[in-house]
N, C-alpha and C positions, 0 to 999 in steps of 0.2 A: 401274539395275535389279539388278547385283549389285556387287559387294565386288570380283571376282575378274577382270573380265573388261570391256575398252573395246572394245565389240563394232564392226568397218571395218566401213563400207560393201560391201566387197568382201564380207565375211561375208554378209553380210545377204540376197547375191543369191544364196544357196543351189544353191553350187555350178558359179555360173559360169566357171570357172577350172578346171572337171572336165575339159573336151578335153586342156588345155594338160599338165595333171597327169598324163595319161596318156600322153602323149608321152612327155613327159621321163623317163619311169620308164625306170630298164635293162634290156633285154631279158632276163631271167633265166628266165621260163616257156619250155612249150615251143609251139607255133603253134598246141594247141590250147586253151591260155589265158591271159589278159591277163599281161602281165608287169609283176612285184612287187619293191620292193625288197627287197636283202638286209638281214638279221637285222645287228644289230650285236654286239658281241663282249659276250659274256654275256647276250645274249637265245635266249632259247629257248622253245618250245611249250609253251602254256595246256592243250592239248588232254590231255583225260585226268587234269588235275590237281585233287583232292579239295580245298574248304575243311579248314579244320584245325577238329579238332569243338569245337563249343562251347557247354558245359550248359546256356547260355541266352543269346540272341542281344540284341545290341545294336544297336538302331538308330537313327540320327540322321535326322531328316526335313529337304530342303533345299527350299523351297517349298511355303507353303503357302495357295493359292489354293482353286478349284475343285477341281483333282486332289487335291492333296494334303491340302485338307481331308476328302475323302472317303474315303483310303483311310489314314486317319488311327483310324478306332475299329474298322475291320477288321484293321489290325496288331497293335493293342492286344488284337486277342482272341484272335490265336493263338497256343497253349500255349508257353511257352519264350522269349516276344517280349517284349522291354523297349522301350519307347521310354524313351532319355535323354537327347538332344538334339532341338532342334526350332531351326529360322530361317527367315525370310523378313526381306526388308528392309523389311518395313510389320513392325513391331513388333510393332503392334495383333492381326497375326495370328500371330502368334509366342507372347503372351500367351495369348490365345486356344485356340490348340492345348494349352500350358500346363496352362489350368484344365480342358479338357473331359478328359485326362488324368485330373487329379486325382478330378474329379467321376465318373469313372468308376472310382474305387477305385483308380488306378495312383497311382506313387510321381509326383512333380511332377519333368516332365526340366529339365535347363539349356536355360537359353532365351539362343542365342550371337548378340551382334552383327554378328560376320561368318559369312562360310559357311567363311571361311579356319580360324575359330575351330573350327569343328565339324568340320573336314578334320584339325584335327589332333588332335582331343580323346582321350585316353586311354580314355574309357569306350564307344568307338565301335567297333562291329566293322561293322557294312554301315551305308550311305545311300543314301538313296531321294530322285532328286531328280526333283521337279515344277515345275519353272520353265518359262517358255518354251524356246521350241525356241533363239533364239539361242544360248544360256548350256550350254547340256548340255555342247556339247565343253569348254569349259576349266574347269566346275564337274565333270565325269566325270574330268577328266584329273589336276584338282588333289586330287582326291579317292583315288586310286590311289597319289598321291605321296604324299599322308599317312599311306599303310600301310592304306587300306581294301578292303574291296568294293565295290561299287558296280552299283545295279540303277538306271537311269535310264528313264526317259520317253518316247516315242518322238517324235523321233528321237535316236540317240545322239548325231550330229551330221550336220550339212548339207553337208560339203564334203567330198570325196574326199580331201585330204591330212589333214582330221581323224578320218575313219575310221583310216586307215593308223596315225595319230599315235595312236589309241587302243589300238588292237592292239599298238604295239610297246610302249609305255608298260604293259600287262595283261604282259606277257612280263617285263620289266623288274624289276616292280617286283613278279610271281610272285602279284599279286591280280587276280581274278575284276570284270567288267565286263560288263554284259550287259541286254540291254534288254527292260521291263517291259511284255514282249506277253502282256499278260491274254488276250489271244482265243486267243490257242495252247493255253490251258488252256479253252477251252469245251467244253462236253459234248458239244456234237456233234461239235465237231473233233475233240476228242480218240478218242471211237469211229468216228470215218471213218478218223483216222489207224492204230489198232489194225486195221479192214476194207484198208485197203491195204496194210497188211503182210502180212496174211493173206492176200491174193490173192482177195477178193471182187472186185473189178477187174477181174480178169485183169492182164496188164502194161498196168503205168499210163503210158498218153502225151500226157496234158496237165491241166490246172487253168486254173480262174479262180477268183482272185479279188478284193476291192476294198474300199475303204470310201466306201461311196455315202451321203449323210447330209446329207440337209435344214438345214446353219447357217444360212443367211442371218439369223433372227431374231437368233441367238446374237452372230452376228456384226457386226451393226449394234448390241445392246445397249451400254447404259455402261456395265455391271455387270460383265455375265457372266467375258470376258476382260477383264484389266485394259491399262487403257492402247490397249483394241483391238488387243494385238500380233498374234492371230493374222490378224484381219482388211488387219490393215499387210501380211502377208507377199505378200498379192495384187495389191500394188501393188509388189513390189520381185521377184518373180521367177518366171519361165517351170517349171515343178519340179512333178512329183507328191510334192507335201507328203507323202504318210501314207496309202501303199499297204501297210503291213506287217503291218497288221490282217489284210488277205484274202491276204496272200502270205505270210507266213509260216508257216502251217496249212498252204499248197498244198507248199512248198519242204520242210515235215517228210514229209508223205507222199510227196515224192519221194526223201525221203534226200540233200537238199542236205548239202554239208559231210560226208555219211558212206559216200561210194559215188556220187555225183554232185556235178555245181556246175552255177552259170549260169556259161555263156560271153558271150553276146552279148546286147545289150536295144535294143530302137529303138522312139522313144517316138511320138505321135501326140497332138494337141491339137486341140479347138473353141476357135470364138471367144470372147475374154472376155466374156458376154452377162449372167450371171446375174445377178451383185451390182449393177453399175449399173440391170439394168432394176429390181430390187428396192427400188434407193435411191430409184427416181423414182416409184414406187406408194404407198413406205411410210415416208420419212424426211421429216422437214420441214426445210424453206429453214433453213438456218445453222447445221446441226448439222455434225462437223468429219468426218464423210465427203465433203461434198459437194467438200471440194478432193481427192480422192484421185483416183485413175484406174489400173482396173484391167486388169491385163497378163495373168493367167495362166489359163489357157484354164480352162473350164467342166468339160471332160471330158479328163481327160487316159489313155491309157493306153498301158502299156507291156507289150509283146511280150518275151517272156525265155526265151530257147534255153539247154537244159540240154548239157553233153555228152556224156550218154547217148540224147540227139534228143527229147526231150519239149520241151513248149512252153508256158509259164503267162500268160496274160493277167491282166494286173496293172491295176487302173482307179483313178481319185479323182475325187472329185465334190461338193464340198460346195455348189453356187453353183445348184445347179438344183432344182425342186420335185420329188419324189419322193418313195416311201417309203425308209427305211431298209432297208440292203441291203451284208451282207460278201460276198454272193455264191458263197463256199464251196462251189465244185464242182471234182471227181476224176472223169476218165473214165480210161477201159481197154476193153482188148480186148473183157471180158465185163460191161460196164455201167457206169454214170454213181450219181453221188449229186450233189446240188444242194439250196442252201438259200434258206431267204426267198421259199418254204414250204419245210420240210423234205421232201425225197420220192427215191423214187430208183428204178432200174431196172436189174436184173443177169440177167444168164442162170445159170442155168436158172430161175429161181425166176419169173417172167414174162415173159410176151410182149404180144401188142396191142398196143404201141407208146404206152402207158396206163403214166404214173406212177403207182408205188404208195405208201402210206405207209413213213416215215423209220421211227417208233417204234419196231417190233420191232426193228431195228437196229441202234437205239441202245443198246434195253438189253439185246443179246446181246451185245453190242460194249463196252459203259458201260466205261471206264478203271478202275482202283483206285481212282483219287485221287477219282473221281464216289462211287464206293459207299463209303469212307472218310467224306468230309467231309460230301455228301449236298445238296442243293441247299438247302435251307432253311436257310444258314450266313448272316452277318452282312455278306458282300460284297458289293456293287455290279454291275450288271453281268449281273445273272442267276445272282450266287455266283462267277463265274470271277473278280474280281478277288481275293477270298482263298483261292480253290483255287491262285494262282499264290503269292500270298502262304506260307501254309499251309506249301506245297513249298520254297519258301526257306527259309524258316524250319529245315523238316524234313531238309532239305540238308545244312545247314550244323551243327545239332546233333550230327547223324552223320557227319560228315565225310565226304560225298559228292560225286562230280563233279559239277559243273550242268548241268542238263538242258541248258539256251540256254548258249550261251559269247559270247566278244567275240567270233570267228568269225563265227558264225549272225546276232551281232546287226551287226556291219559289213556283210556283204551282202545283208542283209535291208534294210538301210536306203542300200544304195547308189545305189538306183533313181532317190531323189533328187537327186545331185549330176547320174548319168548321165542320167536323162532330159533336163539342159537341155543336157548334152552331143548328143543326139542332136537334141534339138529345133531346136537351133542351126546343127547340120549338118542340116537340112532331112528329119528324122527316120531319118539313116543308122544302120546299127546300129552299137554302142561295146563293146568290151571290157568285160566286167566282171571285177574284178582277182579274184585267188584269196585272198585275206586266210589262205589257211591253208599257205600254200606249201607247195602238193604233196599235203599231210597229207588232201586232200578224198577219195583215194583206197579210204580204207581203212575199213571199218564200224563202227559203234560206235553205243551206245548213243544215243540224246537223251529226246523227249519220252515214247518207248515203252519206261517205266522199269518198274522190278518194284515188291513193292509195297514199302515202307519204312516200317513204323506209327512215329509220331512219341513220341519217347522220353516216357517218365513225366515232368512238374515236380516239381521237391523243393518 
Protein backbone atom coordinates (compact mmCIF):
# COMPACT_ATOMS: atom_id res chain seq x y z
CA UNK A 1 0.00 0.00 0.00
CA UNK A 2 2.97 2.44 0.23
CA UNK A 3 6.70 2.89 -0.59
CA UNK A 4 7.43 4.18 2.86
CA UNK A 5 6.17 2.07 5.38
CA UNK A 6 5.76 -2.13 6.60
CA UNK A 7 2.85 -1.43 8.52
CA UNK A 8 3.05 -4.29 12.28
CA UNK A 9 0.40 -5.68 13.29
CA UNK A 10 0.88 -4.04 16.51
CA UNK A 11 0.14 -0.86 14.38
CA UNK A 12 -2.65 -1.86 13.05
CA UNK A 13 -4.41 -2.34 16.54
CA UNK A 14 -4.63 1.37 16.84
CA UNK A 15 -3.17 2.18 19.82
CA UNK A 16 -3.19 -0.68 21.83
CA UNK A 17 0.18 -0.19 23.52
CA UNK A 18 -1.48 3.42 24.52
CA UNK A 19 -1.74 2.31 28.57
CA UNK A 20 1.92 0.95 28.51
CA UNK A 21 3.16 4.24 26.70
CA UNK A 22 1.86 6.25 29.14
CA UNK A 23 3.48 4.61 31.95
CA UNK A 24 6.68 4.68 30.77
CA UNK A 25 6.67 8.45 30.05
CA UNK A 26 8.70 10.39 32.92
CA UNK A 27 6.96 12.17 35.20
CA UNK A 28 7.84 15.66 34.02
CA UNK A 29 4.14 17.34 34.23
CA UNK A 30 2.76 18.47 37.13
CA UNK A 31 -0.50 16.30 38.78
CA UNK A 32 -2.64 18.17 36.97
CA UNK A 33 -1.47 16.78 33.59
CA UNK A 34 -0.26 13.70 31.89
CA UNK A 35 3.42 13.62 31.84
CA UNK A 36 5.47 14.32 28.68
CA UNK A 37 8.65 13.58 27.36
CA UNK A 38 11.33 16.00 27.34
CA UNK A 39 12.32 18.01 24.19
CA UNK A 40 15.66 16.88 22.88
CA UNK A 41 18.60 19.14 22.42
CA UNK A 42 17.76 21.51 19.61
CA UNK A 43 14.00 21.09 19.78
CA UNK A 44 11.94 23.66 20.39
CA UNK A 45 8.22 25.11 20.22
CA UNK A 46 6.14 25.17 16.86
CA UNK A 47 3.74 27.38 18.69
CA UNK A 48 3.61 30.74 17.22
CA UNK A 49 5.87 30.06 14.43
CA UNK A 50 4.79 31.80 10.79
CA UNK A 51 5.33 29.65 7.52
CA UNK A 52 7.78 31.56 5.55
CA UNK A 53 5.67 33.50 2.66
CA UNK A 54 5.42 32.10 -0.57
CA UNK A 55 4.18 34.10 -3.88
CA UNK A 56 2.70 30.92 -4.77
CA UNK A 57 2.17 27.70 -2.99
CA UNK A 58 3.24 24.34 -3.92
CA UNK A 59 1.64 21.32 -3.55
CA UNK A 60 2.19 17.69 -3.83
CA UNK A 61 -0.82 15.40 -3.42
CA UNK A 62 0.07 11.90 -1.66
CA UNK A 63 -3.19 9.65 -2.33
CA UNK A 64 -5.24 9.66 -4.53
CA UNK A 65 -8.59 7.78 -3.84
CA UNK A 66 -11.89 8.91 -2.92
CA UNK A 67 -10.35 11.87 -0.55
CA UNK A 68 -8.01 12.79 -2.55
CA UNK A 69 -9.59 12.73 -5.78
CA UNK A 70 -12.03 15.13 -4.62
CA UNK A 71 -10.23 17.59 -3.17
CA UNK A 72 -8.02 17.53 -6.02
CA UNK A 73 -9.85 20.45 -8.45
CA UNK A 74 -10.84 22.41 -5.23
CA UNK A 75 -7.01 22.91 -4.73
CA UNK A 76 -6.51 23.54 -8.08
CA UNK A 77 -8.84 26.66 -7.73
CA UNK A 78 -7.42 28.44 -5.08
CA UNK A 79 -5.56 31.63 -6.22
CA UNK A 80 -1.75 31.20 -5.56
CA UNK A 81 -2.09 27.10 -5.55
CA UNK A 82 -0.05 25.02 -7.86
CA UNK A 83 -0.30 21.50 -7.89
CA UNK A 84 3.21 19.94 -9.09
CA UNK A 85 3.26 16.64 -7.75
CA UNK A 86 0.84 14.05 -7.56
CA UNK A 87 1.23 9.82 -6.25
CA UNK A 88 -0.58 7.03 -5.42
CA UNK A 89 0.81 3.52 -5.88
CA UNK A 90 -2.16 2.46 -8.41
CA UNK A 91 -0.46 4.55 -11.17
CA UNK A 92 -3.67 4.55 -13.05
CA UNK A 93 -4.65 7.27 -10.50
CA UNK A 94 -1.75 9.06 -10.38
CA UNK A 95 -2.25 9.61 -14.25
CA UNK A 96 -5.42 10.36 -13.88
CA UNK A 97 -5.06 13.27 -11.35
CA UNK A 98 -2.26 14.23 -14.12
CA UNK A 99 -4.74 14.81 -16.93
CA UNK A 100 -7.75 16.25 -15.00
CA UNK A 101 -5.11 18.87 -14.05
CA UNK A 102 -4.17 19.46 -17.48
CA UNK A 103 -7.82 19.53 -18.75
CA UNK A 104 -8.52 21.94 -16.33
CA UNK A 105 -5.97 24.50 -17.78
CA UNK A 106 -3.26 23.83 -15.18
CA UNK A 107 0.31 23.12 -16.07
CA UNK A 108 0.66 18.89 -16.07
CA UNK A 109 2.50 17.99 -12.25
CA UNK A 110 5.22 15.27 -11.93
CA UNK A 111 3.59 12.26 -11.53
CA UNK A 112 6.38 10.37 -8.72
CA UNK A 113 6.76 6.56 -8.34
CA UNK A 114 7.24 6.82 -4.82
CA UNK A 115 5.82 9.09 -2.04
CA UNK A 116 9.70 9.04 -0.94
CA UNK A 117 10.20 10.71 -4.47
CA UNK A 118 7.62 13.50 -3.81
CA UNK A 119 8.90 13.96 -0.01
CA UNK A 120 11.91 14.97 -1.28
CA UNK A 121 11.12 16.96 -4.57
CA UNK A 122 12.54 20.48 -4.85
CA UNK A 123 9.30 21.99 -6.31
CA UNK A 124 7.20 21.03 -3.17
CA UNK A 125 6.46 23.28 -0.39
CA UNK A 126 3.18 21.48 1.36
CA UNK A 127 1.60 17.81 0.91
CA UNK A 128 -1.60 16.73 1.40
CA UNK A 129 -1.89 13.25 2.11
CA UNK A 130 -4.95 11.05 1.64
CA UNK A 131 -4.15 7.59 2.23
CA UNK A 132 -5.57 5.45 4.67
CA UNK A 133 -5.36 5.90 8.23
CA UNK A 134 -2.40 3.19 8.65
CA UNK A 135 0.31 5.17 6.51
CA UNK A 136 -0.26 8.80 7.87
CA UNK A 137 2.23 8.54 10.76
CA UNK A 138 5.37 7.48 8.69
CA UNK A 139 4.14 9.06 5.31
CA UNK A 140 3.56 12.76 7.87
CA UNK A 141 6.84 11.95 9.40
CA UNK A 142 8.77 11.29 6.30
CA UNK A 143 7.31 14.15 4.73
CA UNK A 144 8.63 16.83 7.45
CA UNK A 145 12.17 15.16 7.07
CA UNK A 146 12.10 16.10 3.45
CA UNK A 147 11.91 19.78 4.41
CA UNK A 148 8.10 20.08 3.97
CA UNK A 149 4.74 21.00 5.41
CA UNK A 150 2.53 18.91 5.77
CA UNK A 151 -1.64 18.95 6.15
CA UNK A 152 -2.69 15.26 6.63
CA UNK A 153 -5.94 13.30 6.91
CA UNK A 154 -7.60 12.38 9.80
CA UNK A 155 -6.12 10.70 11.70
CA UNK A 156 -2.57 12.12 11.95
CA UNK A 157 -1.73 8.94 13.39
CA UNK A 158 -3.24 5.95 15.61
CA UNK A 159 -0.74 5.36 18.24
CA UNK A 160 0.09 7.56 21.23
CA UNK A 161 4.16 7.15 20.65
CA UNK A 162 3.39 8.38 16.91
CA UNK A 163 1.55 11.43 18.01
CA UNK A 164 4.50 12.22 20.35
CA UNK A 165 6.90 11.21 17.36
CA UNK A 166 5.19 13.70 15.15
CA UNK A 167 5.41 16.60 17.50
CA UNK A 168 8.88 16.25 18.13
CA UNK A 169 9.88 15.63 14.49
CA UNK A 170 7.33 19.26 13.62
CA UNK A 171 9.89 21.02 16.35
CA UNK A 172 12.96 19.33 14.73
CA UNK A 173 12.83 19.82 11.57
CA UNK A 174 11.04 23.77 12.34
CA UNK A 175 7.90 22.68 9.56
CA UNK A 176 4.35 22.78 10.28
CA UNK A 177 2.21 19.58 10.49
CA UNK A 178 -1.32 19.64 11.14
CA UNK A 179 -4.51 17.89 10.48
CA UNK A 180 -7.03 18.46 7.68
CA UNK A 181 -10.18 19.13 9.83
CA UNK A 182 -12.44 20.58 7.22
CA UNK A 183 -15.45 20.67 9.77
CA UNK A 184 -13.41 23.23 11.95
CA UNK A 185 -13.89 25.46 9.02
CA UNK A 186 -17.78 24.93 8.74
CA UNK A 187 -20.05 27.73 8.90
CA UNK A 188 -21.81 27.01 11.60
CA UNK A 189 -18.84 26.01 13.65
CA UNK A 190 -17.03 28.58 12.82
CA UNK A 191 -19.98 31.48 13.93
CA UNK A 192 -20.62 29.22 17.16
CA UNK A 193 -16.98 29.43 17.66
CA UNK A 194 -16.82 33.44 17.22
CA UNK A 195 -20.62 33.38 19.76
CA UNK A 196 -18.48 31.70 22.35
CA UNK A 197 -15.98 33.85 22.44
CA UNK A 198 -18.21 36.57 22.68
CA UNK A 199 -19.85 35.14 25.65
CA UNK A 200 -23.45 34.43 24.06
CA UNK A 201 -22.87 31.27 26.36
CA UNK A 202 -22.26 32.71 29.29
CA UNK A 203 -19.18 30.70 30.61
CA UNK A 204 -19.04 27.80 28.54
CA UNK A 205 -19.05 24.17 30.60
CA UNK A 206 -19.46 21.60 28.23
CA UNK A 207 -19.86 20.39 24.33
CA UNK A 208 -20.73 17.49 22.42
CA UNK A 209 -19.76 16.26 19.71
CA UNK A 210 -19.36 13.28 17.21
CA UNK A 211 -19.33 11.91 13.93
CA UNK A 212 -22.36 9.75 13.59
CA UNK A 213 -22.69 8.41 9.86
CA UNK A 214 -24.67 5.75 8.24
CA UNK A 215 -21.24 3.57 6.20
CA UNK A 216 -22.27 0.20 6.45
CA UNK A 217 -23.09 0.49 2.52
CA UNK A 218 -19.82 2.32 1.97
CA UNK A 219 -18.25 -0.01 3.81
CA UNK A 220 -19.24 -3.45 2.59
CA UNK A 221 -18.76 -1.95 -1.18
CA UNK A 222 -15.65 -3.24 -3.49
CA UNK A 223 -15.26 0.08 -4.70
CA UNK A 224 -15.75 2.67 -2.45
CA UNK A 225 -12.66 2.05 -0.03
CA UNK A 226 -10.01 0.17 -1.55
CA UNK A 227 -8.89 -3.03 -0.40
CA UNK A 228 -11.86 -2.53 2.35
CA UNK A 229 -9.13 -0.95 4.53
CA UNK A 230 -11.38 1.17 6.49
CA UNK A 231 -13.89 -1.62 6.94
CA UNK A 232 -10.76 -4.16 8.06
CA UNK A 233 -10.10 -1.57 10.95
CA UNK A 234 -13.30 -3.08 12.76
CA UNK A 235 -11.94 -6.08 12.81
CA UNK A 236 -8.58 -5.25 14.39
CA UNK A 237 -9.42 -2.82 17.08
CA UNK A 238 -11.34 -1.60 20.15
CA UNK A 239 -10.72 2.62 19.15
CA UNK A 240 -12.98 5.52 18.46
CA UNK A 241 -11.70 5.84 14.93
CA UNK A 242 -12.73 9.66 13.99
CA UNK A 243 -14.23 11.57 16.74
CA UNK A 244 -12.35 14.81 15.50
CA UNK A 245 -14.83 15.97 13.30
CA UNK A 246 -17.25 16.77 16.27
CA UNK A 247 -14.45 17.50 18.83
CA UNK A 248 -12.40 19.59 17.40
CA UNK A 249 -15.02 22.54 16.79
CA UNK A 250 -16.06 21.81 20.62
CA UNK A 251 -12.08 21.82 21.87
CA UNK A 252 -11.67 25.58 19.69
CA UNK A 253 -14.65 26.94 21.46
CA UNK A 254 -13.21 25.84 24.61
CA UNK A 255 -9.77 27.19 23.95
CA UNK A 256 -7.94 23.81 24.17
CA UNK A 257 -4.29 24.46 23.58
CA UNK A 258 -4.67 28.44 24.36
CA UNK A 259 -5.91 28.85 28.03
CA UNK A 260 -7.09 25.20 28.53
CA UNK A 261 -6.43 21.36 27.82
CA UNK A 262 -7.89 17.93 28.24
CA UNK A 263 -6.78 16.13 31.21
CA UNK A 264 -8.56 12.96 31.63
CA UNK A 265 -10.91 10.79 28.83
CA UNK A 266 -12.78 7.53 29.83
CA UNK A 267 -14.14 5.78 27.07
CA UNK A 268 -17.46 3.64 26.91
CA UNK A 269 -18.52 1.03 24.02
CA UNK A 270 -21.85 -1.11 22.78
CA UNK A 271 -21.71 -4.24 21.39
CA UNK A 272 -20.14 -4.99 17.97
CA UNK A 273 -23.85 -5.46 16.61
CA UNK A 274 -24.05 -3.24 13.52
CA UNK A 275 -21.79 -4.53 10.56
CA UNK A 276 -22.48 -8.15 11.09
CA UNK A 277 -26.20 -7.87 11.38
CA UNK A 278 -25.93 -5.78 8.14
CA UNK A 279 -23.58 -8.52 6.43
CA UNK A 280 -26.51 -11.12 7.05
CA UNK A 281 -29.43 -8.86 5.46
CA UNK A 282 -27.32 -7.48 2.72
CA UNK A 283 -24.05 -9.38 1.49
CA UNK A 284 -24.25 -12.65 -0.31
CA UNK A 285 -22.66 -16.11 0.79
CA UNK A 286 -18.75 -15.80 -0.51
CA UNK A 287 -18.19 -12.37 -0.54
CA UNK A 288 -14.70 -11.82 1.57
CA UNK A 289 -16.42 -10.06 4.52
CA UNK A 290 -18.04 -13.17 5.52
CA UNK A 291 -14.59 -14.52 7.21
CA UNK A 292 -14.04 -11.15 9.07
CA UNK A 293 -15.55 -10.76 12.71
CA UNK A 294 -16.18 -7.57 14.07
CA UNK A 295 -14.68 -6.36 17.58
CA UNK A 296 -15.32 -2.60 17.84
CA UNK A 297 -18.32 -1.50 19.55
CA UNK A 298 -21.13 0.15 17.50
CA UNK A 299 -21.22 3.37 19.63
CA UNK A 300 -18.29 4.40 21.14
CA UNK A 301 -17.95 7.53 23.28
CA UNK A 302 -15.54 9.30 25.08
CA UNK A 303 -15.90 11.57 28.17
CA UNK A 304 -13.00 14.42 28.15
CA UNK A 305 -12.32 16.67 31.31
CA UNK A 306 -10.79 19.88 30.66
CA UNK A 307 -8.64 21.57 33.35
CA UNK A 308 -10.54 24.48 33.63
CA UNK A 309 -13.68 21.72 34.74
CA UNK A 310 -15.79 21.64 31.46
CA UNK A 311 -16.67 18.27 30.02
CA UNK A 312 -16.96 17.27 25.99
CA UNK A 313 -18.74 14.18 25.01
CA UNK A 314 -17.01 12.89 22.15
CA UNK A 315 -19.16 9.80 20.09
CA UNK A 316 -18.47 7.57 16.78
CA UNK A 317 -20.72 5.71 15.06
CA UNK A 318 -20.62 4.54 11.72
CA UNK A 319 -22.07 0.70 12.25
CA UNK A 320 -25.66 1.69 12.94
CA UNK A 321 -28.86 3.08 10.90
CA UNK A 322 -29.25 6.73 11.55
CA UNK A 323 -29.22 10.05 10.03
CA UNK A 324 -26.12 11.81 9.67
CA UNK A 325 -25.10 13.78 12.57
CA UNK A 326 -21.61 15.92 13.96
CA UNK A 327 -23.75 16.72 16.68
CA UNK A 328 -22.14 20.19 17.36
CA UNK A 329 -23.24 21.48 20.58
CA UNK A 330 -21.87 24.49 23.31
CA UNK A 331 -23.74 24.88 26.45
CA UNK A 332 -23.00 27.72 29.13
CA UNK A 333 -24.28 29.33 31.88
CA UNK A 334 -26.77 31.57 29.51
CA UNK A 335 -27.73 28.99 26.73
CA UNK A 336 -27.14 26.09 24.50
CA UNK A 337 -26.64 25.95 20.54
CA UNK A 338 -26.99 22.38 18.86
CA UNK A 339 -26.83 21.10 15.44
CA UNK A 340 -28.61 18.36 13.05
CA UNK A 341 -31.22 20.80 13.11
CA UNK A 342 -29.52 23.96 13.56
CA UNK A 343 -31.24 25.67 16.65
CA UNK A 344 -30.34 27.14 19.79
CA UNK A 345 -31.53 28.75 23.00
CA UNK A 346 -29.75 31.71 25.13
CA UNK A 347 -30.95 34.22 27.69
CA UNK A 348 -32.16 36.71 27.48
CA UNK A 349 -33.31 36.49 23.96
CA UNK A 350 -35.84 33.52 24.90
CA UNK A 351 -37.52 31.70 27.16
CA UNK A 352 -40.49 28.74 26.98
CA UNK A 353 -38.13 26.18 26.99
CA UNK A 354 -38.78 26.18 22.94
CA UNK A 355 -35.83 26.11 20.67
CA UNK A 356 -35.47 28.77 18.31
CA UNK A 357 -33.95 29.22 14.91
CA UNK A 358 -29.91 28.99 14.27
CA UNK A 359 -30.01 31.51 11.27
CA UNK A 360 -29.99 34.96 12.58
CA UNK A 361 -26.95 33.64 14.33
CA UNK A 362 -25.15 32.49 12.15
CA UNK A 363 -25.14 35.41 10.16
CA UNK A 364 -24.53 37.89 12.82
CA UNK A 365 -21.94 35.71 13.84
CA UNK A 366 -20.86 34.49 9.93
CA UNK A 367 -16.55 34.23 10.29
CA UNK A 368 -14.57 36.41 7.62
CA UNK A 369 -13.42 33.46 5.83
CA UNK A 370 -17.61 32.61 5.24
CA UNK A 371 -18.25 36.38 3.88
CA UNK A 372 -14.79 36.18 1.96
CA UNK A 373 -15.12 32.94 0.04
CA UNK A 374 -18.96 32.68 0.21
CA UNK A 375 -20.58 29.30 0.02
CA UNK A 376 -21.07 28.86 -3.48
CA UNK A 377 -17.20 28.04 -3.88
CA UNK A 378 -16.09 24.84 -5.70
CA UNK A 379 -15.45 22.67 -2.26
CA UNK A 380 -16.96 19.51 -1.17
CA UNK A 381 -18.62 19.43 1.93
CA UNK A 382 -21.06 22.24 1.88
CA UNK A 383 -17.79 24.59 0.59
CA UNK A 384 -15.87 23.95 3.94
CA UNK A 385 -13.36 21.63 2.37
CA UNK A 386 -11.96 24.81 0.38
CA UNK A 387 -12.62 27.37 2.93
CA UNK A 388 -9.97 25.12 4.83
CA UNK A 389 -8.11 24.83 1.91
CA UNK A 390 -8.38 28.50 0.74
CA UNK A 391 -6.78 29.39 4.41
CA UNK A 392 -3.89 27.41 3.81
CA UNK A 393 -3.13 28.52 1.03
CA UNK A 394 -3.80 32.26 2.27
CA UNK A 395 -1.45 31.22 5.34
CA UNK A 396 1.24 30.29 3.97
CA UNK A 397 1.47 33.14 0.95
CA UNK A 398 1.63 35.58 3.77
CA UNK A 399 3.65 34.01 6.07
CA UNK A 400 1.36 33.41 8.80
CA UNK A 401 0.84 31.23 11.97
CA UNK A 402 -1.60 28.34 11.27
CA UNK A 403 -4.53 28.37 12.49
CA UNK A 404 -4.54 24.13 13.55
CA UNK A 405 -0.91 23.32 14.72
CA UNK A 406 0.71 19.63 15.21
CA UNK A 407 -0.43 20.60 18.96
CA UNK A 408 -4.27 20.84 18.40
CA UNK A 409 -3.93 18.27 15.82
CA UNK A 410 -2.12 15.38 18.24
CA UNK A 411 -4.78 15.87 20.85
CA UNK A 412 -7.50 16.14 18.89
CA UNK A 413 -6.67 12.83 17.59
CA UNK A 414 -5.45 11.35 20.78
CA UNK A 415 -8.85 9.92 21.85
CA UNK A 416 -8.03 7.23 19.60
CA UNK A 417 -5.07 5.47 20.89
CA UNK A 418 -6.70 6.45 24.62
CA UNK A 419 -9.91 5.24 24.27
CA UNK A 420 -8.60 1.55 23.79
CA UNK A 421 -6.58 2.61 26.73
CA UNK A 422 -9.53 3.20 28.76
CA UNK A 423 -11.68 0.60 27.18
CA UNK A 424 -9.03 -1.90 28.17
CA UNK A 425 -8.99 -0.86 31.60
CA UNK A 426 -12.73 -1.47 31.88
CA UNK A 427 -13.50 2.33 30.81
CA UNK A 428 -11.21 3.88 33.81
CA UNK A 429 -10.31 7.42 32.97
CA UNK A 430 -6.29 7.92 31.21
CA UNK A 431 -4.27 10.85 31.24
CA UNK A 432 -4.36 12.63 28.25
CA UNK A 433 -0.58 13.90 27.55
CA UNK A 434 -0.09 17.75 27.09
CA UNK A 435 1.70 17.71 23.49
CA UNK A 436 2.54 21.34 24.21
CA UNK A 437 4.52 21.08 27.46
CA UNK A 438 3.22 23.71 29.57
CA UNK A 439 2.83 26.12 26.52
CA UNK A 440 -1.36 25.26 26.83
CA UNK A 441 -1.41 28.03 29.37
CA UNK A 442 -1.06 30.99 27.65
CA UNK A 443 -3.70 32.48 24.93
CA UNK A 444 -3.29 32.97 21.48
CA UNK A 445 -4.82 33.15 18.49
CA UNK A 446 -6.39 29.79 16.46
CA UNK A 447 -9.30 29.50 14.43
CA UNK A 448 -10.73 33.07 15.62
CA UNK A 449 -8.33 34.79 12.98
CA UNK A 450 -8.72 38.49 11.60
CA UNK A 451 -9.45 38.80 8.31
CA UNK A 452 -6.22 38.30 5.95
CA UNK A 453 -7.59 38.95 2.02
CA UNK A 454 -5.58 36.50 0.05
CA UNK A 455 -2.72 38.33 -1.81
CA UNK A 456 -3.21 39.40 -5.72
CA UNK A 457 -1.66 36.22 -8.42
CA UNK A 458 0.84 37.75 -10.78
Amino acid sequence: MTDLVNVSRRSLFGGALAAGALAAMPATAGAEGAAEPKRRVGQRSMIGVPFEEHREVRVGLVGLGNRGKGMLTSWAAVPGCVITAVHDVRGDRAAWAADRLVSLGKPRPTVHATDASLFSADDVDFVYIATPWEFHYAQGKAALLGGKHVGVELPIATELHELWDLVDTSELTRKHLFLMENCSYGRNELAMLKMAHEGVFGEVSNGHGGYLHDLRALLFSDTYYTDAWRRKWHTRSIASFYPMHGLAPIAACMDVNRGDRFTYLRATATAPRGLADYRARNVPAGHPSWSETYINGDLVTCLIDTARGRVIRAEHDVSSPRPYSRINSIAGSRGIVEDYPARIYVEPDHGGHAWQDFTPYRDRFDHWLWKAIGENNPGGHGGMDYVLQWRIVNQMRLGQVPDIDVYDSAVWCSPVPLSVASLQDGGRPVRVPDFTRGQWMTPRVGLDSRPTPMPATV
